[in-house]
C-alpha positions in Angstrom: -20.6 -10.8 28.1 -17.7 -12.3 28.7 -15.0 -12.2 25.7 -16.9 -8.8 24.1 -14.9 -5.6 24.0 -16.4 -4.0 27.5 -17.3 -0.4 24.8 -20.0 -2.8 23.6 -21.9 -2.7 26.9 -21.8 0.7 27.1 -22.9 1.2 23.0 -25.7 -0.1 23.6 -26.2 0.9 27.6 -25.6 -2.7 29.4 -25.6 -6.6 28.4 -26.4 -7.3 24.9 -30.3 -9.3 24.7 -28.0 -11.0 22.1 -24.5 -11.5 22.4 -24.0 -14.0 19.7 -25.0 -11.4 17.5 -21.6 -9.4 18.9 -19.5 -12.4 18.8 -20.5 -13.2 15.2 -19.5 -9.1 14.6 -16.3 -9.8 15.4 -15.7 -13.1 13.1 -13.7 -13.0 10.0 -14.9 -15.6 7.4 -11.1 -17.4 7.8 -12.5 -18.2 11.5 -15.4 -20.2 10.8 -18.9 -20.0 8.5 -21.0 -17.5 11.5 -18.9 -14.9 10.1 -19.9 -10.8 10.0 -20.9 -11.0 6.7 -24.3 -10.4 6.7 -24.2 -7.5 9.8 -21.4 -5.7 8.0 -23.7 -5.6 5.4 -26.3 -4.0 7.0 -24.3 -2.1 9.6 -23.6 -0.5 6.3 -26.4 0.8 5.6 -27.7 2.1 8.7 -23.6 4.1 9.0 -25.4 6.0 5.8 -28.9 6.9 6.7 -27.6 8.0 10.5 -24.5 10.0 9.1 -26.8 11.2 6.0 -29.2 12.3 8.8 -26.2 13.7 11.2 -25.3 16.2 8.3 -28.6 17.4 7.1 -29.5 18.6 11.2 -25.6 19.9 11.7 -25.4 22.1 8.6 -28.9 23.3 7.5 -28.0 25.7 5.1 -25.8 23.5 3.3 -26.0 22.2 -0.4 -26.2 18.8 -1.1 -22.6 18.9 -2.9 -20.9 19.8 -0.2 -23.0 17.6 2.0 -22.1 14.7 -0.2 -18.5 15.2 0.1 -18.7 15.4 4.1 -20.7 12.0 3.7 -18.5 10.0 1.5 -15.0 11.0 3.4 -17.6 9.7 6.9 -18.5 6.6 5.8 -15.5 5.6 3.9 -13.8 2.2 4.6 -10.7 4.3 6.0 -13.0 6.6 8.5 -14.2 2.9 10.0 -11.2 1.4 10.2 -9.8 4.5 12.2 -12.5 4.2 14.2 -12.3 0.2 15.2 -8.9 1.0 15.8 -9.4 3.7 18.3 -11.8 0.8 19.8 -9.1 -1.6 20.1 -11.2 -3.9 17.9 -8.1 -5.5 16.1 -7.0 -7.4 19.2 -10.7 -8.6 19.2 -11.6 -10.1 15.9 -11.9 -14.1 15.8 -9.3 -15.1 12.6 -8.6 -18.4 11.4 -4.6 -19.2 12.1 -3.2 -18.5 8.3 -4.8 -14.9 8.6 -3.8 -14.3 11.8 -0.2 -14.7 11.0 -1.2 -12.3 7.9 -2.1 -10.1 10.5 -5.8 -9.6 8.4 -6.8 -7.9 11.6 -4.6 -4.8 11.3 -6.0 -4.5 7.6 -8.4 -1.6 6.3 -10.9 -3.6 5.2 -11.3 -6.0 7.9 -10.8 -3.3 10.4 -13.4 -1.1 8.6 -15.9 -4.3 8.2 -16.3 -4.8 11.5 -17.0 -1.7 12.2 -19.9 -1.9 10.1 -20.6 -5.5 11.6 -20.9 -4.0 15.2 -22.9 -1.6 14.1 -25.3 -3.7 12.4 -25.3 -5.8 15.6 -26.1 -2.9 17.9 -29.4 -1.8 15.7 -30.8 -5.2 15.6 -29.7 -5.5 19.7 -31.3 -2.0 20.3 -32.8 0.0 17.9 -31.6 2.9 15.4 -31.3 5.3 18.2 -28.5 3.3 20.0 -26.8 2.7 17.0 -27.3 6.8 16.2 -25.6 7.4 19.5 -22.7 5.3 18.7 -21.8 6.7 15.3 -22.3 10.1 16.8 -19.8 9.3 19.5 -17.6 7.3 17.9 -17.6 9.5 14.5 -18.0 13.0 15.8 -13.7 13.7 15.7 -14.0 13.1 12.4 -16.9 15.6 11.7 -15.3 18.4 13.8 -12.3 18.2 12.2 -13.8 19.4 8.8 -13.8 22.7 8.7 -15.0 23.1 5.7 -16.4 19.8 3.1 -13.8 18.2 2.3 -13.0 16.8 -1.2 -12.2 13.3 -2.0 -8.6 13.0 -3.7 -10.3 11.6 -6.9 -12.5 14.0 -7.2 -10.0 16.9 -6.6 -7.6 15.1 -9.4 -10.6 14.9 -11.8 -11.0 18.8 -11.1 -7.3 20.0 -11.7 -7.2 18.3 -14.6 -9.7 19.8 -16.3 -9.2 23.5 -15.2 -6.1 22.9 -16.3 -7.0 21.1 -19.4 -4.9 18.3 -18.6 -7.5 15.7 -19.4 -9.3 13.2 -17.4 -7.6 10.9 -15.3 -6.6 7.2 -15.9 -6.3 4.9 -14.0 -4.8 1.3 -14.3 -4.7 -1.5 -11.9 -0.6 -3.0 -12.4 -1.2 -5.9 -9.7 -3.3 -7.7 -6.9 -1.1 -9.9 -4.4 -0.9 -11.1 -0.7 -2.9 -13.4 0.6 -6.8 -14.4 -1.0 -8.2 -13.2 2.8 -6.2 -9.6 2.6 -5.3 -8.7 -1.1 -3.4 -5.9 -1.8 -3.8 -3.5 -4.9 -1.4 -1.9 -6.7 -3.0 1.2 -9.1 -1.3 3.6 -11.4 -2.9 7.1 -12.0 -1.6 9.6 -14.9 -2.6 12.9 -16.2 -1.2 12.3 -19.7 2.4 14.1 -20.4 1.6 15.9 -16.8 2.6 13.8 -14.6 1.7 10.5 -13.1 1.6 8.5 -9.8 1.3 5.0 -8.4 -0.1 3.7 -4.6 -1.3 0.8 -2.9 -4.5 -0.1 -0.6 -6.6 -2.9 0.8 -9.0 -2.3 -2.3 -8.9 -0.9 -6.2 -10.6 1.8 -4.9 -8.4 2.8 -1.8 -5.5 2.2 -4.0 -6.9 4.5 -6.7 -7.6 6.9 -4.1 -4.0 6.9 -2.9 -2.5 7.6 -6.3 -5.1 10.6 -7.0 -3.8 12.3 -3.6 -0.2 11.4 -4.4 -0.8 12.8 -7.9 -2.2 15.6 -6.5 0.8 16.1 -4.2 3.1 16.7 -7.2 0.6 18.9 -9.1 -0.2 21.4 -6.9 
């Protein structure tokens, strides 16, 4: 396995039946055409049934609301990228020169894709329940940590406004720049004559969310 982060072995408990399927995880479409595309894809959808299945064993009495909260603040793009981070994977990932030098690998989104990638890889390599033990490993801080459901910032915004009778919040997109392989987002959020806020992120969304929590910041 050589060139393979050595966490992989132990993901999925020894060598891979396939490591091209773990060397194609970690390849950003600037690298070459076998790229993690198609396993990120997939990798996200089994993050949502295990972690969807995680929360309805670990809080049984729970309603789905709250549930739903815990889920989206698991899976989100920023929760994976923390993760592959905490994995080393950013010294890992196979970039072609020009996003190298953009440093593509220290973004969210690529971070946070390969995540999902590796993932993908380890349920086709060995099942759901090795890819169940990884997420619960791997993911576990971040579900300890909430005390209580957490709620997303947008959410939250969309909330204060309207028990305050502020409105509904808007939100405008004022740029996209950087590089076509990492693009960066620049979003406004305002709560009419009560205040507004502006943020950045690897995505519209993660921008948007950004300027909801900064928004929030100066409301509350």
């Amino acid at each position: 396995m050589s060139g393979l982060p050595s966490f992989i072995a132990v993901a999925i408990g020894g060598e891979p039946r396939e490591p091209k399927l773990f060397e194609r995880a970690l390849t950003h479409g600037s690298h070459g055409r076998d790229t993690y595309e198609r396993l990120e894809f997939l990798g996200d959808r089994v993050l949502g049934l295990v972690v969807a299945s995680w929360l309805y064993e670990r809080f049984p009495t729970e309603p789905e609301g709250k549930m739903s909260r815990r889920y989206n603040v698991l899976v989100a793009r920023e929760t994976c990228a923390d993760v592959g981070r905490a994995l080393d994977l950013p010294r890992h990932i196979k970039l072609g020169k020009q996003a190298r030098d953009d440093h593509a690998n220290l973004s969210d989104n690529v971070v946070g894709d390969v995540v999902e990638a590796i993932l993908g890889a380890i349920y086709l390599d060995g099942g759901i329940e090795r890819a169940q033990d990884f997420v619960r490993s791997h993911w576990a801080p971040f579900l300890d940590g909430q005390t209580r459901a957490p709620m997303h910032p947008k959410s939250a915004l969309q909330e204060l406004g309207a028990e305050k009778k502020f409105g509904v919040p808007a939100y405008e997109l004022l740029s996209r720049f950087g590089p076509h392989h990492a693009p960066r987002f620049r979003v406004k959020v305002s709560l009419g004559r009560h205040g507004e806020a502006e943020a950045e992120g690897d995505s519209k969304q993660e921008a948007e969310t950004a300027a909801a929590a900064a928004l929030l910041d100066q409301l509350q």
